[in-house]
N, C-alpha and C positions, 0 to 999 in steps of 0.2 A: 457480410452485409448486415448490416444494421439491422435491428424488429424495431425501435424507434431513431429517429434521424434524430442529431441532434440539433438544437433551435438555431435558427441563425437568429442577430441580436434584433432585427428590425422584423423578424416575426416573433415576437416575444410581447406576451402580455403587459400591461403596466408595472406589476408586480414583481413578474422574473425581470425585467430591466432591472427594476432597485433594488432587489439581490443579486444581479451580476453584476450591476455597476458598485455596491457595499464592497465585494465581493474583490473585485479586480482594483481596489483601492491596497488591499493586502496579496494578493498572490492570482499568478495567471490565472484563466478560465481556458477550460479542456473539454473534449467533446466530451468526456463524462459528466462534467458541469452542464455542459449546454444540454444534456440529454437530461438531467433530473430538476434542471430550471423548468420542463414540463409541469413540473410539481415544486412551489415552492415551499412547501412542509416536507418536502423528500429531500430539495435541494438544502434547508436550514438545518436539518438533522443531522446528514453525513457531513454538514461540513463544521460539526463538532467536533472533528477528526482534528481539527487543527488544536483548538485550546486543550485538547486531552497528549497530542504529542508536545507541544508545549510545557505540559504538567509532567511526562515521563521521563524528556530532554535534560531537565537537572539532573537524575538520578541515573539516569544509564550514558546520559553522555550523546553526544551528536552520532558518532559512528554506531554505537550499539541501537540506539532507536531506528536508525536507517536498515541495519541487518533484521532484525525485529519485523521490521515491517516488512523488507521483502522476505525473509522465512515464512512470514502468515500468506503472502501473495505467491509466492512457488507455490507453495504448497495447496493452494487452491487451485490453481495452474491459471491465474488472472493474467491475462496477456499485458493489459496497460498497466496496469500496479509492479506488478514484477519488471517490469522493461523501466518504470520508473524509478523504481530505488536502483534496477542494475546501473540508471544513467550516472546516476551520485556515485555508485560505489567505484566503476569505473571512470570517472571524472575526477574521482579522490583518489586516483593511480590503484586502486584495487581491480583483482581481479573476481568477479562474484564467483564465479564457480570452483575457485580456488582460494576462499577462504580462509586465514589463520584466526584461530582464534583463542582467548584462553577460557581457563572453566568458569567463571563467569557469563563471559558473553554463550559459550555453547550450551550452557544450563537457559539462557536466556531465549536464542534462539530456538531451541528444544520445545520452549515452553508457545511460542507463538507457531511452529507445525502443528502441533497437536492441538491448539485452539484450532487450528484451520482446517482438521482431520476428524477430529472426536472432540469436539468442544460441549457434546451430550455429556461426555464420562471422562475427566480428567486421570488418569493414572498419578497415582500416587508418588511414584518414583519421580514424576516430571515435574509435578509440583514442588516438592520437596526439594527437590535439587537449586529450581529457582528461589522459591521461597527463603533458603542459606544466605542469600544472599539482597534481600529485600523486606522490610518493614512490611505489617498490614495494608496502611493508608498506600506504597507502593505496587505494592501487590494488586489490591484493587484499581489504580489504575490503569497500568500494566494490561491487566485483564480488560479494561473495558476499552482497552486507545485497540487492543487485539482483534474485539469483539467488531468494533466499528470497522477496521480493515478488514475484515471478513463480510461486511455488509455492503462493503464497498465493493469488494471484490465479486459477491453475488448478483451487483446492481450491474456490471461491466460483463460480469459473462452470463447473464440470462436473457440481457437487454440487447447483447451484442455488441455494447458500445465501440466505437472503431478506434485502432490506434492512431493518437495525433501523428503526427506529419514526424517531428520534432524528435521522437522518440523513437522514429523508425533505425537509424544507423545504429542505437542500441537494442534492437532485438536480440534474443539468445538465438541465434543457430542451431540447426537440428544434429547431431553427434557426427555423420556423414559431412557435412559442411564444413562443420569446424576442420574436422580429420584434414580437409583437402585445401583449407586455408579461404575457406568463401567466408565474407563479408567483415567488414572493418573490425566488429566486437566479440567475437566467437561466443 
């Protein structure tokens, strides 16, 4: 159950109209969307999310950015964010919970759990491992595209935001489910 509903478009201020209509010019609108179009200084912020995956996108590549980000959203345990990239990863014939990867992408991934876990005190070792393999100017933004999926992720599960419709057939399964062969995406 939702703590706020998200807007439908014809109860929506002046405002959140011309940020979801901006908005739905580049990429769909989600009940997450519709729930911080409440706020349109909350909804312009997070959706800095996009020109900072954008800015990562060259440097790590379309598959690593999407592991990246759902590593940070497991690891929060964000229902919609994580059910989101599982849709992509499983859409791109992956399977998310089975994984390959090489030391690259797992220094990578490593490094967006532990933003999602202890992003107060970075360990050394975790940094370091990514950092081998990324410039400064990468690094920082790495860290900040992490930072925002973390704030995303905080916005969706303190809010309750509900899962779209859309994303439901890629849920993960609870360990017992999968075992017994329930539902399409295990």
């Amino acid at each position: 159950m939702p703590r706020i509903d998200p807007l439908e478009y014809d109860d929506m201020p002046p405002d959140a109209r011309a940020a979801h209509d901006r908005h739905l010019q580049t990429a769909r609108i989600t009940n997450m969307k519709r729930t911080l179009l409440h706020s349109v200084a909350a909804f312009d912020a997070l959706m800095t999310w996009y020109p900072l995956r954008d800015t990562v996108k060259p440097f790590l590549g379309e598959r690593l950015t999407t592991l990246f980000a759902h590593a940070v959203s497991s690891e929060t345990d964000c229902l919609i964010c994580s059910t989101f990239f599982r849709r992509i990863l499983i859409d791109g014939g992956e399977d998310p919970d089975a994984l390959e990867m090489d030391e690259r992408e797992a220094a990578v991934v490593a490094y967006g759990r532990a933003l999602a876990v202890t992003p107060h005190r970075m360990a050394d070792a975790v940094y370091e491992r990514v950092a081998e393999h990324l410039d400064d100017g990468q690094m920082v933004a790495l860290t900040a595209f992490g930072a925002l999926m973390v704030a995303t992720n905080v916005i969706n599960n303190a809010l309750g935001v509900p899962l779209d419709d859309v994303l439901q057939p890629y849920r993960r399964q609870p360990a017992a489910a999968a075992a017994e062969g329930v539902g399409a995406h295990g």
